[in-house]
C-alpha positions as a printed Julia matrix, in Angstrom:
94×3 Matrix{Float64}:
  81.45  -137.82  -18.6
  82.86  -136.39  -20.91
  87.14  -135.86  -20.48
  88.46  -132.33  -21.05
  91.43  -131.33  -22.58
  93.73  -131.01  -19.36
  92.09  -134.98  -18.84
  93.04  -135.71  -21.62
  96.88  -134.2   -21.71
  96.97  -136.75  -18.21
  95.81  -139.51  -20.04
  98.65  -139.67  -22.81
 101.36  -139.47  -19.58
 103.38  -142.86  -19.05
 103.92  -145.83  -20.85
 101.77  -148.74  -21.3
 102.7   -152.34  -19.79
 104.09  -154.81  -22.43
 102.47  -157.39  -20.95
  99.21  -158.35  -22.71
  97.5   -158.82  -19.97
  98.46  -156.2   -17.79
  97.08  -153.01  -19.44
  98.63  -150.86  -17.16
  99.77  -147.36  -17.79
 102.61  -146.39  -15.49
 103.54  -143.18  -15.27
 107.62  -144.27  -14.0
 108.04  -147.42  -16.49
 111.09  -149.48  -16.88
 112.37  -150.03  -19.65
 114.48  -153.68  -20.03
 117.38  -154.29  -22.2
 115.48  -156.25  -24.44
 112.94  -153.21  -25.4
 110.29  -154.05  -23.33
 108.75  -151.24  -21.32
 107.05  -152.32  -18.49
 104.81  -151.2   -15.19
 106.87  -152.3   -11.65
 104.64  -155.27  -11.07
 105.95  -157.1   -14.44
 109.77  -155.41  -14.45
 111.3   -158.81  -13.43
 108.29  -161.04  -14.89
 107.53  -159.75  -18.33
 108.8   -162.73  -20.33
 112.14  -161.75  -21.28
 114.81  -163.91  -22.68
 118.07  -161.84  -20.99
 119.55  -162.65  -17.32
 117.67  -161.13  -15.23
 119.56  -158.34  -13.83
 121.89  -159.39  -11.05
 122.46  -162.51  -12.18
 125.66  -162.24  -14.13
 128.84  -163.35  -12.09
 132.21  -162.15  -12.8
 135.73  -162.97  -11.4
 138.9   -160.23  -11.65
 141.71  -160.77  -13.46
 144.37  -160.59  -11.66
 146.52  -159.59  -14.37
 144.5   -156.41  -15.78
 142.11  -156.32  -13.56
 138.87  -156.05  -15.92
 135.97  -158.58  -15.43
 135.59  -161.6   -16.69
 132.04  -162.54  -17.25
 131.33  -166.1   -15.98
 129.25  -168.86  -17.67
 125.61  -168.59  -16.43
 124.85  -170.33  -13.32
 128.41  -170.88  -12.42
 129.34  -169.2    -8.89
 132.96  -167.43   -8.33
 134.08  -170.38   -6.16
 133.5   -172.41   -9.41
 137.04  -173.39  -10.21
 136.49  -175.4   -13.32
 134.39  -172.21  -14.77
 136.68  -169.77  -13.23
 139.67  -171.06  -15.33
 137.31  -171.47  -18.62
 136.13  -168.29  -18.36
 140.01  -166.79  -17.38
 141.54  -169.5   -20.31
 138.93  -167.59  -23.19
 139.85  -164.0   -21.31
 143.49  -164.42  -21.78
 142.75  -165.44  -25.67
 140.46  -162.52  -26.55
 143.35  -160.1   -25.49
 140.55  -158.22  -24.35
């Protein structure tokens, strides 16, 4: 069969999966801070190099009150990290 044009309008809708082996064409696709536009099934799995989102932990200053972005895989109750991360805060002047 042979597509017509409204078929054919349908068909260029979407984006396709980054994934190579996906192949999908979603028609809502997310697109991940690294560039990578992807179908739902492969938004958290699509190879990426960047935390996934979510995974960033931050304390407060309790001076200015901005947040300080933690090293990764240290928790707020971290102490040691805490005070790293507050120590290079109070440096940048940020």
């Amino acid at each position: 069969m042979v597509p017509n044009a409204a078929d054919a309008d349908l068909l260029g809708l979407g984006s396709l999966c980054a994934v190579p082996t996906c192949g999908v064409r979603d028609l809502l696709p997310f697109r991940c801070a690294c560039g990578a536009v992807t179908c739902g099934a492969h938004r958290a799995d699509h190879g990426c190099r960047l935390p996934a989102p979510g995974s960033d932990r931050v304390a407060v200053c309790p001076i200015c009150a901005k947040a300080i972005r933690l090293p990764p895989g240290a928790a707020a109750s971290d102490e040691a990290a805490v005070a790293l991360a507050f120590d290079e805060h109070q440096r940048s002047k940020v």
